[in-house]
C-alpha positions in Angstrom: -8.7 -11.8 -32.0 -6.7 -9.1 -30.7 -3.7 -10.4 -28.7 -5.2 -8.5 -25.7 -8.5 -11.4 -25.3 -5.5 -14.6 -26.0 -4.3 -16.7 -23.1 -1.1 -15.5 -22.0 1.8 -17.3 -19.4 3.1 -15.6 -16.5 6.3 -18.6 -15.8 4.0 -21.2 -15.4 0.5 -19.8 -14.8 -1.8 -19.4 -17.9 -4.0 -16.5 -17.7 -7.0 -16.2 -20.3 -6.2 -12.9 -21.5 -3.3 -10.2 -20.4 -5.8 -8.1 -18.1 -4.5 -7.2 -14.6 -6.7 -6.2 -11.6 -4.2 -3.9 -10.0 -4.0 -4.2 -6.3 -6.6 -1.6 -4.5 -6.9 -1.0 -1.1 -10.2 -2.3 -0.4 -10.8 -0.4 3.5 -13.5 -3.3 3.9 -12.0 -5.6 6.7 -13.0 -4.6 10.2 -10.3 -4.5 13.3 -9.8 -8.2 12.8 -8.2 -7.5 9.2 -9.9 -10.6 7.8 -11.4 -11.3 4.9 -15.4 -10.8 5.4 -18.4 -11.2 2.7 -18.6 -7.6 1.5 -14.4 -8.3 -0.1 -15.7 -11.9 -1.7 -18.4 -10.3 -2.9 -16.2 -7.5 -4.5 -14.0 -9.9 -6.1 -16.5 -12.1 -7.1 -18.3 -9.7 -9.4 -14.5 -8.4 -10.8 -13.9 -12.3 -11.6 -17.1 -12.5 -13.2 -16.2 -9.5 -15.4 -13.2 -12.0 -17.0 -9.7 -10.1 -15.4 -7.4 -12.9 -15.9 -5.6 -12.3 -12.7 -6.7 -10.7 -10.0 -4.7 -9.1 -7.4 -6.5 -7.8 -4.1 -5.4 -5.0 -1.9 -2.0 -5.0 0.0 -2.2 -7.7 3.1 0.1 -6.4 5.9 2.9 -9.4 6.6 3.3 -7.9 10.1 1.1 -6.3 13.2 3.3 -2.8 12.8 3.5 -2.6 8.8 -0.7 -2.2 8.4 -0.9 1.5 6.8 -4.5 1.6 6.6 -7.6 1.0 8.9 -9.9 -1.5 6.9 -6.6 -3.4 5.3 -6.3 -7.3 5.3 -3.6 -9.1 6.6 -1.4 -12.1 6.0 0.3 -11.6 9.1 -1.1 -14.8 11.0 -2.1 -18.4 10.0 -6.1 -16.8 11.5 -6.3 -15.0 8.0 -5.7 -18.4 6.2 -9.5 -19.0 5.9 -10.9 -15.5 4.9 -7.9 -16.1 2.1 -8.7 -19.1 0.8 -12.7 -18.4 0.5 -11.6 -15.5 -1.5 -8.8 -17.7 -3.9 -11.9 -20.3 -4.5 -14.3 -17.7 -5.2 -12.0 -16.1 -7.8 -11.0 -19.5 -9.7 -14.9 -20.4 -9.2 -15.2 -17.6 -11.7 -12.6 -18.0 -13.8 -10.0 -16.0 -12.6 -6.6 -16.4 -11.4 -5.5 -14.6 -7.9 -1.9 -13.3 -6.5 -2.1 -12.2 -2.9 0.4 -8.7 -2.7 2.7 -9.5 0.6 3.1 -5.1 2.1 4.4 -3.9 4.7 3.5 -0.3 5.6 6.7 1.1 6.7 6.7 4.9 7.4 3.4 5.2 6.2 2.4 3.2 8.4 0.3 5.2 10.9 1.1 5.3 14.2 -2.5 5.7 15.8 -2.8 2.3 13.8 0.1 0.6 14.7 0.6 1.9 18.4 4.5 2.4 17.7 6.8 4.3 15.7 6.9 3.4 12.0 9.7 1.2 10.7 11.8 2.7 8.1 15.2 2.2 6.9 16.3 5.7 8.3 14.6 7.9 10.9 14.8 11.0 9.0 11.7 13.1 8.9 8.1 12.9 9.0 5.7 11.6 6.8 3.8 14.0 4.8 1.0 12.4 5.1 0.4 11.3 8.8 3.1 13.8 10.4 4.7 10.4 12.2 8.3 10.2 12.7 9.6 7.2 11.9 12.0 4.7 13.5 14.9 3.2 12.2 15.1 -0.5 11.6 17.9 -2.3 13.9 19.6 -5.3 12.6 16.7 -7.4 14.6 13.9 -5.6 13.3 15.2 -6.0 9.6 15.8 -9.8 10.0 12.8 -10.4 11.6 10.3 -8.7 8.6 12.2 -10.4 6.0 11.0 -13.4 7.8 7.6 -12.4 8.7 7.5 -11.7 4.3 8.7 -15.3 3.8 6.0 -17.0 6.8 3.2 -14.4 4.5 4.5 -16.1 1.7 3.8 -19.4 2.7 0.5 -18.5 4.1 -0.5 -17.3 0.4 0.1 -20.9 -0.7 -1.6 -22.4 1.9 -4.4 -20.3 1.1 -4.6 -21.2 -2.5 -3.0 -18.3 -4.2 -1.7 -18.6 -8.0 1.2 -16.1 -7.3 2.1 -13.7 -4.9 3.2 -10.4 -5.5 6.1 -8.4 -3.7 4.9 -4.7 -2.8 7.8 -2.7 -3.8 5.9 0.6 -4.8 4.5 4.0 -3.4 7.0 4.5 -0.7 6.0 1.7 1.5 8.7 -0.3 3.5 10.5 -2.2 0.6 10.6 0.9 -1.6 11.6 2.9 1.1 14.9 0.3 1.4 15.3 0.3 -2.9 14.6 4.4 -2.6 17.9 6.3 -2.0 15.8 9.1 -1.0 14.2 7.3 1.8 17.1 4.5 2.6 20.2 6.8 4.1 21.8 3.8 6.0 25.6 3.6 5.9 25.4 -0.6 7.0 25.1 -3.9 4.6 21.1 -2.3 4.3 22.2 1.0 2.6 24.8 3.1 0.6 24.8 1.7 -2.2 22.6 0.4 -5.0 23.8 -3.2 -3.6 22.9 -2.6 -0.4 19.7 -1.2 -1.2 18.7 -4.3 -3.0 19.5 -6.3 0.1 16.5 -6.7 1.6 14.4 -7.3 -1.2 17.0 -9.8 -2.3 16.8 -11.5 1.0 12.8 -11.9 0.9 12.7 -12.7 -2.8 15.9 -15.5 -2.3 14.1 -17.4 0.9 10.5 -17.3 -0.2 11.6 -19.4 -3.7 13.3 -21.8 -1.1 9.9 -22.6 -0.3 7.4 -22.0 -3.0 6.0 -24.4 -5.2 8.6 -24.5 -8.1 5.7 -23.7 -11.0 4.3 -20.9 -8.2 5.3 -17.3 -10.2 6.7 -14.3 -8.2 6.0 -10.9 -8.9 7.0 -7.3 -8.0 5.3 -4.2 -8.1 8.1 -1.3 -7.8 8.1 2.7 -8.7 10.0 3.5 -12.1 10.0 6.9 -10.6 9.4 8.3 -7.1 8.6 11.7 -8.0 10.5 12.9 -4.5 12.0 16.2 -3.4 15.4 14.9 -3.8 16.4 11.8 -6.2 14.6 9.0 -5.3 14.2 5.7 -7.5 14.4 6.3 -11.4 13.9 4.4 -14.4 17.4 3.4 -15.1 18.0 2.5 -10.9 14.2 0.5 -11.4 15.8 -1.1 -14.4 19.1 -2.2 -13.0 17.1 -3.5 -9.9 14.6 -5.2 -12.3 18.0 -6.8 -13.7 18.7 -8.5 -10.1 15.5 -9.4 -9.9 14.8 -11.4 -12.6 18.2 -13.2 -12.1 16.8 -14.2 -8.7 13.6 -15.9 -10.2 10.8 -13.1 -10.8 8.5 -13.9 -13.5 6.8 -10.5 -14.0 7.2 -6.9 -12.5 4.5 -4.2 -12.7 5.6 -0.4 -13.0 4.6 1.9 -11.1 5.1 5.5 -9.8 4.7 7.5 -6.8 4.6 8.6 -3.5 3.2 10.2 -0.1 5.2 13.1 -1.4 3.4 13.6 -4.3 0.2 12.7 -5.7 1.9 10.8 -8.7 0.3 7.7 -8.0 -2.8 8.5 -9.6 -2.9 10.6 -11.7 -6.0 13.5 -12.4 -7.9 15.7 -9.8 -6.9 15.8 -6.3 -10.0 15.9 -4.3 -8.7 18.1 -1.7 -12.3 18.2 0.6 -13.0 14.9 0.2 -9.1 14.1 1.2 -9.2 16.4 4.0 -12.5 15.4 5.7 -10.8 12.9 8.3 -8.1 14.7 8.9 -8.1 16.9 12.6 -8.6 20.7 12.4 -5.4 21.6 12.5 -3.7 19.6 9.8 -6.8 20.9 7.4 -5.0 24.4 6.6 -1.9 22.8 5.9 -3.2 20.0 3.8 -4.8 22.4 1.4 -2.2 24.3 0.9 0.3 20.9 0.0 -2.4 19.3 -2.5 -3.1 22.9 -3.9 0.6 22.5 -4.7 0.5 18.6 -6.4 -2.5 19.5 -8.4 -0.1 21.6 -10.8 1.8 18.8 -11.2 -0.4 16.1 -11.3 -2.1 16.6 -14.9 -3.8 13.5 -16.3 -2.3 11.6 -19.3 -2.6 8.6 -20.8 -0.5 5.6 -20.1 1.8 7.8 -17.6 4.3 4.8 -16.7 4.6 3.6 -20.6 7.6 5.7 -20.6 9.6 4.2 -17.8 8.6 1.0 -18.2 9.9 0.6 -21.7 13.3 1.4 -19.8 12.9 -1.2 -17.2 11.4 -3.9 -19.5 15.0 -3.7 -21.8 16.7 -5.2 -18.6 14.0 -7.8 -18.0 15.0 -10.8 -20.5 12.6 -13.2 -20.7 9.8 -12.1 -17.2 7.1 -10.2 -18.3 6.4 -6.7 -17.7 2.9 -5.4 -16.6 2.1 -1.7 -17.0 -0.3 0.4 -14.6 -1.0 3.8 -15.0 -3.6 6.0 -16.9 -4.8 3.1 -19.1 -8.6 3.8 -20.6 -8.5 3.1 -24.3 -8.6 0.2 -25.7 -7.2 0.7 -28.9 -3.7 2.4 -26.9 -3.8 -0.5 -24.9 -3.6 -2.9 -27.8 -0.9 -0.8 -29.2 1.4 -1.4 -26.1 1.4 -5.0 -26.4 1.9 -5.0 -30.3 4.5 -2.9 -29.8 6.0 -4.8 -26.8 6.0 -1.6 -24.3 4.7 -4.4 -22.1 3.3 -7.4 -22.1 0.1 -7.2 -19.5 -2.3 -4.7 -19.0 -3.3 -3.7 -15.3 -6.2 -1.0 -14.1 -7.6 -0.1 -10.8 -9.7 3.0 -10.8 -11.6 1.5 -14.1 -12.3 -1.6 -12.5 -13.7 0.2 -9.5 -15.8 1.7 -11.7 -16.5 -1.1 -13.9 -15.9 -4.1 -12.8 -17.1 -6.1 -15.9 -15.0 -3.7 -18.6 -12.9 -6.1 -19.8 -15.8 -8.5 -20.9 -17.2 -5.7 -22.6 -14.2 -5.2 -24.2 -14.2 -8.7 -25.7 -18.1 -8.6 -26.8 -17.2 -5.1 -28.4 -19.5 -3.3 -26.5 -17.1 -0.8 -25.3 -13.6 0.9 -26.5 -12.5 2.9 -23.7 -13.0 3.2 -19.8 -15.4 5.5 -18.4 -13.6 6.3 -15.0 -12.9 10.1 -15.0 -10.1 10.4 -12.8 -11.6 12.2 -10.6 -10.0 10.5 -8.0 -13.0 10.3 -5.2 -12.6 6.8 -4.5 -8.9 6.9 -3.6 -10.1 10.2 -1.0 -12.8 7.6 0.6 -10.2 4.7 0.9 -7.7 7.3 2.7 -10.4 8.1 4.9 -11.5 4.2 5.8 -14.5 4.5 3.5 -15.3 1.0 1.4 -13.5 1.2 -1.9 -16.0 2.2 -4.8 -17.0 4.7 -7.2 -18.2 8.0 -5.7 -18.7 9.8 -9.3 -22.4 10.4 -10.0 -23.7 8.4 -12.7 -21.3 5.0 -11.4 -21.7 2.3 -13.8 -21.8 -0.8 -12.0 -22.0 -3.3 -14.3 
């Protein structure tokens, strides 16, 4: 049996097989951010399809980091139930679930939030919403570290088999680890050190009170793809260093930010991306995607690359590789060769959520998702997560 389809340890958690369900923004809560039937349901039919661990869409830690309308929270002990249906209805089924603690940071919208965005430095506006953001004071830092750690302990509470740091895509923690986005000059910038702070901070008090055999995990850019340098593989792989010496049992690579459309990788949309946006941003926003599209060609495994660099700092924590994944056979390959050591998908899964035990049976080789990208444009504009391609294979 192809190593792939064997049970596989992240610390102490045993999945049945080294399939990841990548976090996906699932735009499905209402104003309340819970979780409601229409997200159990969701991950109800992806556990069915065998992922061994399943990670749902980014839950906002605090009322002014939610980035997205329809995004669940963690934020207070209310969300405890919605959580915990959704952690039984995942183990009912056979899979294992982390819960990814976010905060929105700059991105963060501001006709969301009702405030200025937090971000490590004030400095210009984000390409995508136009908000200018607000830099963190000493108070604000100290007390989102601690709204991470209260999250964290939520995610137990609620059953989770992990939880998972959201360090990626130019959100609030990768905007500290970014020197492109963190330009402080205090003990929170400056230096690679200082940069690491915060994260350090979360990742050091939330092990003071998780369950000992309760894995963390990180989910942070190998590469930015910013104007000016932002995080690279060998900063990603010194960071992955710390962060493995502080206790974190796997780290997924990723890529990307609002500044480019690196993130996922294939055609950018630009009508269907555009359609919520006001009148007057539309000229402007065609003329920025028109832009990324040259630069944002499809190719397979697009992070393989960088996280071969990070996973040669990591020691013994596992590495779990997202990023233009679709074919079986390369996919098999990248374990053999120890590139990494899990695979994780999110467009294929929206797609078809039952690939990987079609994998197993042989029934299939490679992913049909097309990269065509609709289903990221619906989730930007607050439309439930799912394939928009014609022809959608459900199951």
């Amino acid at each position: 049996m192809s190593l792939l389809f064997k049970p596989f340890n992240i610390g102490s958690l045993t999945l049945n097989n080294r399939f990841i369900h990548s976090a996906t923004h699932e735009a499905m809560a209402g104003d309340n951010a819970k979780v409601n039937n229409d997200i159990v349901r969701r991950y109800a039919t992806l556990a069915k399809g065998e992922i061994g661990l399943i990670i749902p869409g980014h839950l906002f830690v605090h009322p002014l980091g939610k980035a997205h309308k329809g995004q669940c929270g963690i934020h207070s002990d209310e969300m405890i139930s919605g959580l915990s249906q959704l952690a039984d209805t995942i183990h009912q089924h056979g899979s294992k679930v982390a819960f990814q603690l976010a905060h929105g940071g700059r991105q963060a919208d501001k006709a969301i939030i009702n405030h200025a965005p937090l971000a490590p430095s004030k400095w210009g506006r984000d390409p995508a919403t136009l908000n200018k953001p607000h830099q963190m004071t000493e108070e604000e830092i100290k007390e989102t570290i601690a709204a991470f750690v209260k999250s964290a302990e939520r995610a137990v509470r609620a059953g989770a088999d992990a939880i998972q740091l959201h360090a990626a895509h130019g959100y609030l923690m990768s905007e500290f680890l970014s020197p492109f986005f963190n330009r402080r000059k205090d003990i929170w910038g400056g230096s690679d050190e200082n940069r690491f702070r915060f994260i350090k901070e979360v990742i050091t008090n939330i092990k003071e009170l998780l369950p000992d055999d309760m894995p963390i995990l990180v989910k942070m850019n190998g590469n930015d793809f910013t104007p000016k340098k932002g995080m690279t593989p060998d900063l990603a792989a010194r960071y992955a260093k710390w962060m493995v010496e502080l206790g974190v049992d796997a780290i997924e690579t990723s890529c990307g930010t609002a500044y480019s459309f690196h993130i996922i990788r294939g055609d950018i949309p630009a009508d269907e991306l555009m359609a919520g946006l006001p009148l007057w941003m539309k000229p402007i926003g065609k003329i920025k995607l028109k832009a990324m599209a040259k630069t944002n060609i499809f190719e397979d495994a697009y992070n393989r690359m960088a996280g071969k660099v990070v996973k040669g700092m990591m020691g013994n924590a596992s590495l779990i590789l997202v990023g233009g994944l679709r074919k079986l056979s390369q996919m098999e390959e990248i374990i053999e060769k120890g590139d990494a050591d899990l695979i994780s998908m999110s467009r294929p899964f929206i797609r078809e959520p039952f690939l990987v035990k079609k994998f197993k049976e042989g029934k299939l080789t490679q992913a049909s998702c097309i990269n065509c990208n609709k289903c990221f444009a619906a989730m930007f504009n607050a439309k439930p997560v799912r394939c928009y391609q014609k022809g959608m294979v459900r199951l």
